[in-house]
N, C-alpha and C positions, 0 to 999 in steps of 0.2 A: 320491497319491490326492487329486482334487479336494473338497473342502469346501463346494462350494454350495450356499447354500438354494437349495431347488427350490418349497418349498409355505411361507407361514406364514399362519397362522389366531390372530388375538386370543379369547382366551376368558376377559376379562377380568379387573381385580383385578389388571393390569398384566403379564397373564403372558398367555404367547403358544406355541403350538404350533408345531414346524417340524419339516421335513422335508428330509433333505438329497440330494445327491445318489447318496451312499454309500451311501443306504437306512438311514440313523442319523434317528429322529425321537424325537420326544419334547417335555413342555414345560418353560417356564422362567418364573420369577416375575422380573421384570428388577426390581421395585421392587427385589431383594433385592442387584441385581448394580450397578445406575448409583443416582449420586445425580440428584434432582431439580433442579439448579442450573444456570445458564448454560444452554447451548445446548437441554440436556436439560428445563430447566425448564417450557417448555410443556407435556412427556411428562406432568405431573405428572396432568392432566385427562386422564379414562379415553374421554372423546370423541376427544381430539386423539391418544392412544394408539392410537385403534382405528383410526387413521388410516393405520398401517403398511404398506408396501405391498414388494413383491420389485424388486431393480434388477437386471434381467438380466446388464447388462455387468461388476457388481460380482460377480455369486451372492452379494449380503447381501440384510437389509429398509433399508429407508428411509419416514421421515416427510416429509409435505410439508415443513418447516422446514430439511429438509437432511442432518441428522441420520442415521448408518448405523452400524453395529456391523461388527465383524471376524468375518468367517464362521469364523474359525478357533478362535475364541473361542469362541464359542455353541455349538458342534460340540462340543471339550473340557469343555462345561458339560454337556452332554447327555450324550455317549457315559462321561460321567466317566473320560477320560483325560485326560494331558497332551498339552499341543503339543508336538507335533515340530518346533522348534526351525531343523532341518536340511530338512524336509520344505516352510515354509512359507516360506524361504528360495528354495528351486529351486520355488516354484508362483512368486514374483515373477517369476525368471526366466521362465516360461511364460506369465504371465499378466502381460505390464507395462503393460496397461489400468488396473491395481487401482493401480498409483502415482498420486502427487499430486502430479503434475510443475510445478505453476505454481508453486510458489514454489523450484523450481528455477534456476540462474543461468545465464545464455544460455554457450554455446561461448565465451570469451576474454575476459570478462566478471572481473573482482575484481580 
């Protein structure tokens, strides 16, 4: 079962509404879930926060800075379950856009 955000709406105070594609919505207060430091640390201002926007090819959000969360994550904060461990596993396989292949080592390389 996919995990995408489909809709996310800031409603301030660092928390943000979403909606997936599972038909799971609900919100979440992130100040509660990320610290403010490093990459995260611009999130701390509720202007640059409400900056969040959906990345199609991920189904997460992302901020201009670059910054994205694990839909799989956000999903299990919501639906209050756990991740399926096994499930989010074979979505890789499905889904191998969501890798971070550049700091991958080329074919014969090491």
């Amino acid at each position: 079962m996919l995990r995408d955000v489909v809709e996310v709406r800031p409603l301030g105070c660092h928390r943000l509404l979403f909606r997936f594609e599972d038909g799971v919505e609900g919100d979440l207060d992130l100040e509660k879930t990320i610290e403010f430091k490093g990459i995260f640390a611009p999130l701390r201002d509720e202007k640059e926060f409400a900056e969040v926007r959906l990345h199609p090819e991920l189904g997460t959000i992302v901020w201009p800075n670059g910054v994205d969360l694990d839909p799989s994550v956000l999903h299990s904060r919501i639906a209050g379950k756990p991740i399926d461990l096994l499930l989010s596993a074979a979505e890789v396989v499905v889904h191998p856009h969501r890798l971070d292949t550049t700091q991958a080592a080329a074919p014969g390389a090491g």
